[in-house]
DRENDO-1510 file (C-alpha; in Angstrom, 1 decimal, always signed):
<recs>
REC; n; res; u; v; w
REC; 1; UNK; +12.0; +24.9; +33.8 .
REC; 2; UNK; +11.3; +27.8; +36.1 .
REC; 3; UNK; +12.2; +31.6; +35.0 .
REC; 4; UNK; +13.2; +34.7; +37.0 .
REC; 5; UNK; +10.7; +37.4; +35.8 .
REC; 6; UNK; +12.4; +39.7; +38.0 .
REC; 7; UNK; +15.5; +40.0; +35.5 .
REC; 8; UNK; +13.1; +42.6; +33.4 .
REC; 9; UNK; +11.6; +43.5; +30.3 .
REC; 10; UNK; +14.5; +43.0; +28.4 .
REC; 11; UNK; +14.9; +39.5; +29.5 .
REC; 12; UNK; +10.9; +38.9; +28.4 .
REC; 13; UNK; +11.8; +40.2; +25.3 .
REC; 14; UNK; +15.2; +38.2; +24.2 .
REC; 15; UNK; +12.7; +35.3; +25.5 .
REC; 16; UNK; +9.8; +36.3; +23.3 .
REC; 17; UNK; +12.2; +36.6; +20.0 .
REC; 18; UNK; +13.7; +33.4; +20.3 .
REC; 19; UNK; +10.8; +31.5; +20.9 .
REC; 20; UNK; +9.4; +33.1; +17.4 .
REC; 21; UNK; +12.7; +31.6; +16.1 .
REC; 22; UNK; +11.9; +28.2; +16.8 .
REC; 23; UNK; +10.3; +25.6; +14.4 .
REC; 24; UNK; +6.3; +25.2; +14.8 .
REC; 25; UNK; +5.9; +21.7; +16.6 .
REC; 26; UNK; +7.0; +19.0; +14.0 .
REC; 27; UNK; +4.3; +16.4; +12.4 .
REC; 28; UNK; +7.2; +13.8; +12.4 .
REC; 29; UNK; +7.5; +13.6; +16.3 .
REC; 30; UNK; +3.4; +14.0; +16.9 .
REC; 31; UNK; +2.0; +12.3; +13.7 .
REC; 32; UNK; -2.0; +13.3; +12.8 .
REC; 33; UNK; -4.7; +10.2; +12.9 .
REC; 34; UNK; -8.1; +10.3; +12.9 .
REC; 35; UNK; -10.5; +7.8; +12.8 .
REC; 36; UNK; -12.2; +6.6; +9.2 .
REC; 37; UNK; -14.3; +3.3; +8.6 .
REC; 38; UNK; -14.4; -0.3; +9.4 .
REC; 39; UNK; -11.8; -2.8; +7.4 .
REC; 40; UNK; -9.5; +0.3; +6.0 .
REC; 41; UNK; -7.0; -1.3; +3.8 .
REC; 42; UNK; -5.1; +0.3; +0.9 .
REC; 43; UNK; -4.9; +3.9; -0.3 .
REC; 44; UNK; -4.8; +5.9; -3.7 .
REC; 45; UNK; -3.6; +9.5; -4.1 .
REC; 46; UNK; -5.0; +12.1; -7.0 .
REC; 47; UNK; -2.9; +14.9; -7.0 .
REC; 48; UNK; -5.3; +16.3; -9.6 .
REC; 49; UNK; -8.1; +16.1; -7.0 .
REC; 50; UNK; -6.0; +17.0; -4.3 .
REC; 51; UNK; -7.9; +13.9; -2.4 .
REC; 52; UNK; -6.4; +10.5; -0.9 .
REC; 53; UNK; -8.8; +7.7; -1.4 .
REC; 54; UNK; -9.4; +4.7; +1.2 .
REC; 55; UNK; -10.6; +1.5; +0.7 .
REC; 56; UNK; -13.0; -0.2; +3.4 .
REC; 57; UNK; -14.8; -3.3; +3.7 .
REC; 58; UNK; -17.1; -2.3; +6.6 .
REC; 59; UNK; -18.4; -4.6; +8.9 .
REC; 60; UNK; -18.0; -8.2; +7.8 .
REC; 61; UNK; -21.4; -9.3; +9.6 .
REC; 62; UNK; -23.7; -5.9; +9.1 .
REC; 63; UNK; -22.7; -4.6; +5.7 .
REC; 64; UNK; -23.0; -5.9; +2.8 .
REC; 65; UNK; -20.8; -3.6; +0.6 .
REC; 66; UNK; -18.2; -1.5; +1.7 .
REC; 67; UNK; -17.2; +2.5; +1.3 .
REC; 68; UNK; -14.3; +4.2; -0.4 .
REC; 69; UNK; -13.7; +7.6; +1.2 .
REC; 70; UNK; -12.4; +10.6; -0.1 .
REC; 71; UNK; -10.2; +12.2; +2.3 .
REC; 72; UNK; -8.7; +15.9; +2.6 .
REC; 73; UNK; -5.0; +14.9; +2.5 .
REC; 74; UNK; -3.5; +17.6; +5.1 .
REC; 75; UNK; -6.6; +17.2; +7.5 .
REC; 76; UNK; -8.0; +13.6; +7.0 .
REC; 77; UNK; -11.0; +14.7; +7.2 .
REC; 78; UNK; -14.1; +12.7; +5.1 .
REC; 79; UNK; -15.0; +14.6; +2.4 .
REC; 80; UNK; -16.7; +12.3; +0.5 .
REC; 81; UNK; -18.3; +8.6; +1.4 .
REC; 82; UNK; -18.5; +6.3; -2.5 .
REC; 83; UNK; -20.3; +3.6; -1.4 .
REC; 84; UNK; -19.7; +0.3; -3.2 .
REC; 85; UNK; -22.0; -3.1; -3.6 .
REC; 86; UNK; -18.7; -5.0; -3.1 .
REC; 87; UNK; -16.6; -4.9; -0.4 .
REC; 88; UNK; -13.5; -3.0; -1.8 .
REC; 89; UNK; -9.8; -4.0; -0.8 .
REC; 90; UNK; -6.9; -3.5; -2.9 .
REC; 91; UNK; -6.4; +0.0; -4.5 .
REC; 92; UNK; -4.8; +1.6; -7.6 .
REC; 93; UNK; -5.0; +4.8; -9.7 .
REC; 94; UNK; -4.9; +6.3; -13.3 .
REC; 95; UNK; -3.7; +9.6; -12.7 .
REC; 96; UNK; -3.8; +10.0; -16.5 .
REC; 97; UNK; -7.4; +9.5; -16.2 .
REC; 98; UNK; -9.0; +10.1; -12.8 .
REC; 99; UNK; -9.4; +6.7; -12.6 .
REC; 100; UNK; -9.7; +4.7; -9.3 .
REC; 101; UNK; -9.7; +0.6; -9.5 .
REC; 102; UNK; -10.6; -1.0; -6.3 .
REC; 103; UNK; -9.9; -5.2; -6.1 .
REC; 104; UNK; -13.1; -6.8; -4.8 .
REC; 105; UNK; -11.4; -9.5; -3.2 .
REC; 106; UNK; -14.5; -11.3; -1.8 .
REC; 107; UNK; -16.3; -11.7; -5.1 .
REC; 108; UNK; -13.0; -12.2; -7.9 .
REC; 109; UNK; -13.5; -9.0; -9.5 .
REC; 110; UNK; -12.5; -5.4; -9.9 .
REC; 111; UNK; -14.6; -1.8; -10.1 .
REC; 112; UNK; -13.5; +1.5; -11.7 .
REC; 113; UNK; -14.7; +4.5; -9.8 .
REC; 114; UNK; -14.3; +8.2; -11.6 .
REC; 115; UNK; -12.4; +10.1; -8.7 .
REC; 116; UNK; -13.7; +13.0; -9.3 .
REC; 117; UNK; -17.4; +12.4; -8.8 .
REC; 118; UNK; -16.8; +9.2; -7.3 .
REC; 119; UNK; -19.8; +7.5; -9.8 .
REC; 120; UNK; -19.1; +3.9; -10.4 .
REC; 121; UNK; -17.2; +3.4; -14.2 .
REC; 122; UNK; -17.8; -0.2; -14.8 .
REC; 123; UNK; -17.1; -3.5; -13.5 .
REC; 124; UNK; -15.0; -6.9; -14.6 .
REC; 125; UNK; -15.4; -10.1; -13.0 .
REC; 126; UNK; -11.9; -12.1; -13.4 .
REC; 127; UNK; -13.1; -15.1; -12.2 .
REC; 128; UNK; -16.2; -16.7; -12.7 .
REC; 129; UNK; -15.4; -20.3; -11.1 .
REC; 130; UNK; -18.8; -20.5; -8.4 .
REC; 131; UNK; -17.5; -19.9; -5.0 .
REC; 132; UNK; -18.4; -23.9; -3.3 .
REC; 133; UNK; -17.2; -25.8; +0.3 .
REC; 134; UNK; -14.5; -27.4; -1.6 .
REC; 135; UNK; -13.3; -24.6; -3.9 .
REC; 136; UNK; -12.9; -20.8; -3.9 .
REC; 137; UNK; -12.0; -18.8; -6.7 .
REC; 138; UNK; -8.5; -16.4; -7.5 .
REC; 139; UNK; -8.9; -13.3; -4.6 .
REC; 140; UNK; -7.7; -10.2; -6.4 .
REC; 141; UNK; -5.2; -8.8; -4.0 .
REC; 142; UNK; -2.8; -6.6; -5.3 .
REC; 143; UNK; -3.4; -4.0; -8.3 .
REC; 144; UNK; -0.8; -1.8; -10.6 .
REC; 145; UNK; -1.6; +0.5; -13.6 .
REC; 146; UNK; +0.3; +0.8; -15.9 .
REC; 147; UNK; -0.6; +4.9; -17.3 .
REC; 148; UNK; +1.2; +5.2; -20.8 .
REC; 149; UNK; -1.3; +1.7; -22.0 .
REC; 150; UNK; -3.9; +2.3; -19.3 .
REC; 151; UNK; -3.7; -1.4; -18.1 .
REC; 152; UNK; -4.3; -2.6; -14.6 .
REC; 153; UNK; -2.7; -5.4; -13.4 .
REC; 154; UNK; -4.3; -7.9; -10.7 .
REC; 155; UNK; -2.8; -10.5; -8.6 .
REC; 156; UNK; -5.4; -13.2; -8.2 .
REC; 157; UNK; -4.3; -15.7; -5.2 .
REC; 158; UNK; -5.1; -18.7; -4.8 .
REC; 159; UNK; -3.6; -22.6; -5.4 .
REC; 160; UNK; -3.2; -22.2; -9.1 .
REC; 161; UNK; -2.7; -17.8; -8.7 .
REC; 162; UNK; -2.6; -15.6; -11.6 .
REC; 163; UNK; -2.3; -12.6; -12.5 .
REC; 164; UNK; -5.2; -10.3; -15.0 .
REC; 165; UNK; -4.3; -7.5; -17.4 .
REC; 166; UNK; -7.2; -5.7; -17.8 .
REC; 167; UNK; -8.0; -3.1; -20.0 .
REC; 168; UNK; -8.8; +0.0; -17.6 .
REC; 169; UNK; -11.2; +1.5; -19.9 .
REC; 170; UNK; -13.1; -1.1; -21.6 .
REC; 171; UNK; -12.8; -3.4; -18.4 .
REC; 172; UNK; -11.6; -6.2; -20.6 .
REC; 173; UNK; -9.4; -8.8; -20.1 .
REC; 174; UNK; -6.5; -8.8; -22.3 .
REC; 175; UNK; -3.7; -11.5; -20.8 .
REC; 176; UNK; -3.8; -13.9; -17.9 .
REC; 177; UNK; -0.3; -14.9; -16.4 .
REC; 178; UNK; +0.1; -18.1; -15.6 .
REC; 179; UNK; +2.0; -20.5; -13.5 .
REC; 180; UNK; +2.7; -18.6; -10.4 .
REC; 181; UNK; +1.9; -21.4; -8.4 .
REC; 182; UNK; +0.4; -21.2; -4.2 .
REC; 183; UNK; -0.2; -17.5; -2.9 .
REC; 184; UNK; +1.6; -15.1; -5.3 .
REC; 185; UNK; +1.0; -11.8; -3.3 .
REC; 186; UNK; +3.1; -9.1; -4.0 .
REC; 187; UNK; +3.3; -7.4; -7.7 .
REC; 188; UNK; +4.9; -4.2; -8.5 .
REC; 189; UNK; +5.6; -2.9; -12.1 .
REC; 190; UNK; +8.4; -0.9; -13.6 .
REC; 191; UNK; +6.6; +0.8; -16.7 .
REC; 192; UNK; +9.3; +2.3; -18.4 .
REC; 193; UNK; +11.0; -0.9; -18.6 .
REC; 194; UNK; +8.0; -3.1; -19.6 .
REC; 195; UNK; +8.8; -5.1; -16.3 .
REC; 196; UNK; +6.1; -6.8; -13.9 .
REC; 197; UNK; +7.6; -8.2; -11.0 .
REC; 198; UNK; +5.5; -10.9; -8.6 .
REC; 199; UNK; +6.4; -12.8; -5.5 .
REC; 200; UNK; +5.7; -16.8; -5.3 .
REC; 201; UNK; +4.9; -19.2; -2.6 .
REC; 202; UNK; +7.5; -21.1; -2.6 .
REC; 203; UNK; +10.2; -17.8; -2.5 .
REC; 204; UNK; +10.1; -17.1; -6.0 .
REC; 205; UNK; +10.4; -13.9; -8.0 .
REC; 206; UNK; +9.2; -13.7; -10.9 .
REC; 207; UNK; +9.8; -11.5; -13.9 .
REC; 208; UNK; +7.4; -10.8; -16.8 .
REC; 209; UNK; +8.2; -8.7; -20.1 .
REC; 210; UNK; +4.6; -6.5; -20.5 .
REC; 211; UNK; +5.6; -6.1; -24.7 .
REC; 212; UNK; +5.7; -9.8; -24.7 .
REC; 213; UNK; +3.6; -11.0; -22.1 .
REC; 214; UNK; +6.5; -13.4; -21.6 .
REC; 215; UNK; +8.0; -14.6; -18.5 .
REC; 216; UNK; +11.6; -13.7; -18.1 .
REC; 217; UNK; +12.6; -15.4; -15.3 .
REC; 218; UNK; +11.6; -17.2; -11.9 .
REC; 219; UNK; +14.3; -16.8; -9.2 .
REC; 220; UNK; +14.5; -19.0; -6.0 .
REC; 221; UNK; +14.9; -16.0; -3.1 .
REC; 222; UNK; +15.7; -17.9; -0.1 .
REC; 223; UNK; +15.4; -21.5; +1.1 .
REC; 224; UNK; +13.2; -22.3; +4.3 .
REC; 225; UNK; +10.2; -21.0; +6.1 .
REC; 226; UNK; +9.2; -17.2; +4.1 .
REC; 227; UNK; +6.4; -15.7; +3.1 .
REC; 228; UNK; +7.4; -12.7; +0.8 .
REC; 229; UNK; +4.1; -10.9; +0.7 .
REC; 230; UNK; +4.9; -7.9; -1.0 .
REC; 231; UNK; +7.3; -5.5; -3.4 .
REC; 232; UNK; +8.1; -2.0; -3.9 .
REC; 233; UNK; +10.4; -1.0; -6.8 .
REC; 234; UNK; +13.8; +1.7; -7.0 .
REC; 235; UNK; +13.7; +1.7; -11.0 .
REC; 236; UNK; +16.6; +4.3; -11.1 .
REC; 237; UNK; +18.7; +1.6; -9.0 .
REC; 238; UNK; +17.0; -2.0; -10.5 .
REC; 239; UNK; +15.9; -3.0; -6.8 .
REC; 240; UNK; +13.4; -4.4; -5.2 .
REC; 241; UNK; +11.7; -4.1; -1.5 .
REC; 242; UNK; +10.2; -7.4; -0.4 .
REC; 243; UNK; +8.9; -8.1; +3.0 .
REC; 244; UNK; +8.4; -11.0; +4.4 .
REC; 245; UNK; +5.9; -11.9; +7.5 .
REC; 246; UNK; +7.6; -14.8; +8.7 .
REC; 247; UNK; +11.1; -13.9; +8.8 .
REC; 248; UNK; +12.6; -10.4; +10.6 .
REC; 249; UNK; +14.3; -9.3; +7.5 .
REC; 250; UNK; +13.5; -6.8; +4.4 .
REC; 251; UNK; +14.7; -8.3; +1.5 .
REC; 252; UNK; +16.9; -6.1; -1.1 .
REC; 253; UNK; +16.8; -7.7; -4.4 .
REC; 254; UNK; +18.7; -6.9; -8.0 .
REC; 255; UNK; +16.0; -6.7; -10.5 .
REC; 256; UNK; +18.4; -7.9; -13.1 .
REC; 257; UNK; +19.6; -11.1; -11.7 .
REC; 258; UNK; +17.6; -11.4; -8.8 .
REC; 259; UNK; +20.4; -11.8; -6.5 .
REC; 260; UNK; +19.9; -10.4; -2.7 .
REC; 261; UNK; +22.0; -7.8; -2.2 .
REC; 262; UNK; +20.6; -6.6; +1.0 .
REC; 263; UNK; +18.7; -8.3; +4.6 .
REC; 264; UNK; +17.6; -5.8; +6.7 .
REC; 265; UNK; +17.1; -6.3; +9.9 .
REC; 266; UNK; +13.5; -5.7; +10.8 .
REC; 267; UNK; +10.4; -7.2; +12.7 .
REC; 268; UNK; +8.4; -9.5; +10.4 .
REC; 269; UNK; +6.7; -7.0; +7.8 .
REC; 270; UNK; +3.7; -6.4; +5.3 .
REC; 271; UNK; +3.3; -3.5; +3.3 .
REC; 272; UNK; +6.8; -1.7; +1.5 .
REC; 273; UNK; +7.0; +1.4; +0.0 .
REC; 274; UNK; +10.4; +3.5; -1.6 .
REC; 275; UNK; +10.2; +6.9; -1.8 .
REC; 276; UNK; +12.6; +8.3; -4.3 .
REC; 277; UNK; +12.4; +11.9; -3.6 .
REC; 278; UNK; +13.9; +11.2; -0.2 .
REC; 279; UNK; +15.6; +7.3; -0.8 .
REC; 280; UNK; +13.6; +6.4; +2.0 .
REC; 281; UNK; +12.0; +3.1; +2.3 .
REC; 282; UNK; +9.0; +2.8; +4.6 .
REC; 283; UNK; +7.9; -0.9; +6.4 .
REC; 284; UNK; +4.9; -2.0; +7.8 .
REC; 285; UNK; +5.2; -4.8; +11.1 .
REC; 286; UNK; +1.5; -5.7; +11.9 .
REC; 287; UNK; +2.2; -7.4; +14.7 .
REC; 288; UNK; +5.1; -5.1; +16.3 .
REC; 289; UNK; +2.6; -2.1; +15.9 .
REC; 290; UNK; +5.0; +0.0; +14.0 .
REC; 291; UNK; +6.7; +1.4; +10.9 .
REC; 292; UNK; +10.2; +1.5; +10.0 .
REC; 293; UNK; +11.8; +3.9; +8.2 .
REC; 294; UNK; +14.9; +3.1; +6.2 .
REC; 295; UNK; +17.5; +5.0; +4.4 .
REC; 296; UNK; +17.7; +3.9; +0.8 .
REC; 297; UNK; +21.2; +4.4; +0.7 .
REC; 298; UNK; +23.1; +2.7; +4.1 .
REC; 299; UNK; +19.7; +0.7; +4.7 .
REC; 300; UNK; +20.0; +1.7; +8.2 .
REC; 301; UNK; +16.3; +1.9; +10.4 .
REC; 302; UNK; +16.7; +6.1; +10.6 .
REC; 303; UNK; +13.2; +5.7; +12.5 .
REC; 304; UNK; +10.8; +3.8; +14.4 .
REC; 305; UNK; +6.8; +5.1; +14.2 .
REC; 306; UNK; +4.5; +3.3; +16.9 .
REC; 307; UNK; +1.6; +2.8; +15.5 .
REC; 308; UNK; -0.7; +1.0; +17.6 .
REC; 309; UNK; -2.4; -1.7; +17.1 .
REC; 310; UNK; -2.0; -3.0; +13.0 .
REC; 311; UNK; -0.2; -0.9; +10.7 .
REC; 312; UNK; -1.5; -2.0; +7.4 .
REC; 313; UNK; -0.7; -0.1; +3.7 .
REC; 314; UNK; +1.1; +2.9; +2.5 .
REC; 315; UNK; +1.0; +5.8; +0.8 .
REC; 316; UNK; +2.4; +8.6; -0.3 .
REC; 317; UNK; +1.9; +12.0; -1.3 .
REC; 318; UNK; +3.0; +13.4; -5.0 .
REC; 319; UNK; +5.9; +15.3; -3.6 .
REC; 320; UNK; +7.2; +12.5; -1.2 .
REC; 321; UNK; +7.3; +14.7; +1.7 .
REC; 322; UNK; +4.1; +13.1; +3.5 .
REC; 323; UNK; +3.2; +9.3; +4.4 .
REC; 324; UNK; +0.3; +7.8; +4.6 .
REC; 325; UNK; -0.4; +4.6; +7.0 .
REC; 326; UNK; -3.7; +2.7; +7.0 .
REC; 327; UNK; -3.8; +1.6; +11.0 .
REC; 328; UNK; -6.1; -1.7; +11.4 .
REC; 329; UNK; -7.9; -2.1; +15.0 .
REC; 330; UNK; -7.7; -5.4; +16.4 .
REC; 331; UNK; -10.2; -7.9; +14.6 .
REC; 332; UNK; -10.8; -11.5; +14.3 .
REC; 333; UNK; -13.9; -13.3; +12.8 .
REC; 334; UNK; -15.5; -14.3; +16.1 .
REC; 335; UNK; -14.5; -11.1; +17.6 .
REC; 336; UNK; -15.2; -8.1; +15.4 .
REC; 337; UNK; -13.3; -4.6; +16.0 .
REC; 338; UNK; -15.9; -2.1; +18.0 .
REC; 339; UNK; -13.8; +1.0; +16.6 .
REC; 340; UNK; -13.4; +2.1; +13.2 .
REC; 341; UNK; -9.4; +1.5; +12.0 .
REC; 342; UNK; -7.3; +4.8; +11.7 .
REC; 343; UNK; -5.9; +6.7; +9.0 .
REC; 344; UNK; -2.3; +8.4; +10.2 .
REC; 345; UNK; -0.4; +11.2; +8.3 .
REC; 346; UNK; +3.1; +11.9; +8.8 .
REC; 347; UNK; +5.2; +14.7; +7.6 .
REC; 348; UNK; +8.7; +13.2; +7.0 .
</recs>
């Protein structure tokens, strides 16, 4: 755009005081990422530390162990580097307690970390079955804490999967789920309602009373090729978010009958997450290299984030106004990623 300075001060100065009126440049159109470790997977947020947490396994062929790092929230910047013996993949956290439990998914256990100083709590391994050519254990994948009991639950995948409450502070086992059958991945928990919910292998949902350790009910979600990989709760509205990587579709389930009450039309997807402040619902697509976000209410995509190369988790900040997106450089077993993965921050 070209301007005519000859029209005069006044002109420079109606210029000057509307550009002060405008909005500062907005995070949601030119989203912050910087660069943080190796094998970044999921995410925990303390508000009380004022810190979001991220999970990385490293190198699989130079490290051993992995690192969890603290991260300022508005500036992503490390501020603290916890390293682990294990590599660390799956993330929850105790707010109640400043707790942070990390799913060692390579060796079948799970470590508690104090967030605050970031010193090691204790350890539980959940499945002691040797590792062997023929056999591998349960792979904890997914964990959920449950504050007012202080009880983490695990997803353990495998042929037979499980899922482990633990005790989060004795590191104790104190129920095993049974009978989920081949790949149960997702989990999500409603604790007010004593409600743990789990996806199946063969499209199932399953429902579990946490009073009762009981299981409720086991719902058939779709016939054919799916693989529902994970959930994200609306408790106010009793549904459930459930992606699926081998179908372009987000699943919106009735928690109280199961019955699917919504497919959205999406690439295939991995991580979910609902945001209730806003009644947003925010989608992963590995492979398409972006996120969606969904009103709650229409289920409408509202808008597409590129994200380049492998969005992975979610999370988000106390006050839902921020998301967080673990970004995954492209990596295979013979050919190792060069560049550390991404963590991107989006004001919403």
């Amino acid at each position: 755009m070209n301007f005519n300075f000859s029209r005069g001060k006044g002109y420079l100065l109606t210029l000057a005081m509307f550009a002060a009126a405008l909005p500062a440049h907005s995070e949601t159109t030119d989203p912050l990422r910087q660069p943080v470790g190796k094998g970044a997977y999921e995410m925990a947020y303390s508000p009380s530390q004022q810190a979001l947490y991220v999970s990385t396994s490293q190198s699989r062929q130079l490290d051993k162990g992995g690192i969890v790092y603290r991260l300022n929230p508005q500036t992503l910047a490390i501020t603290q580097a916890i390293h682990n013996d294990l590599k660390p993949f799956g993330t929850a956290i105790n707010t109640k307690t400043d707790t942070l439990f990390i799913g060692n998914t390579l060796n079948s256990a799970i470590t508690a970390i104090d967030a605050k100083s970031g010193d090691v709590k204790g350890r539980l391994v959940l499945d002691k079955r040797p590792r062997s050519e023929t056999f591998r254990p349960l792979a904890p994948r997914e964990l959920v804490v449950d504050e007012s009991t202080n009880t983490v639950y695990v997803s353990g995948v495998g042929e037979e999967s499980q899922i482990w409450a633990v005790d989060g502070d004795a590191l104790t086992l104190r129920h095993t789920f049974t009978g989920l059958g081949k790949r149960s991945t997702g989990l999500a928990l409603d604790a007010q309602a004593h409600r743990l919910y789990a996806t199946g292998g063969d499209n199932e949902l399953f429902t579990f009373d946490t009073t009762s350790n009981k299981l409720l009910s086991k719902v058939k979600l779709a016939e054919g090729e799916h693989f529902f990989l994970n959930i994200s709760l609306d408790t106010a509205a009793h549904r459930a978010f459930i992606t699926d990587s081998k179908q372009a579709e987000l699943l919106v389930v009735d928690t109280r009958d199961g019955k699917v009450m919504q497919k959205v039309a999406v690439p295939e997807s991995l991580a979910v997450l609902f945001n209730p402040q806003r009644n947003e619902i925010y989608v992963t697509h590995r492979d398409a290299g972006e996120v969606s976000i969904i009103d709650g209410k229409t289920y409408k995509v509202l808008k597409t984030l590129k994200a380049p190369t492998h969005p992975n988790s979610l999370a988000l900040s106390p006050d839902g106004q921020t998301l967080y997106i673990t970004i995954k450089q492209a990596s295979s077993r013979k050919q190792e990623a060069t560049a550390p993965d991404d963590v991107m921050r989006v004001a919403l």
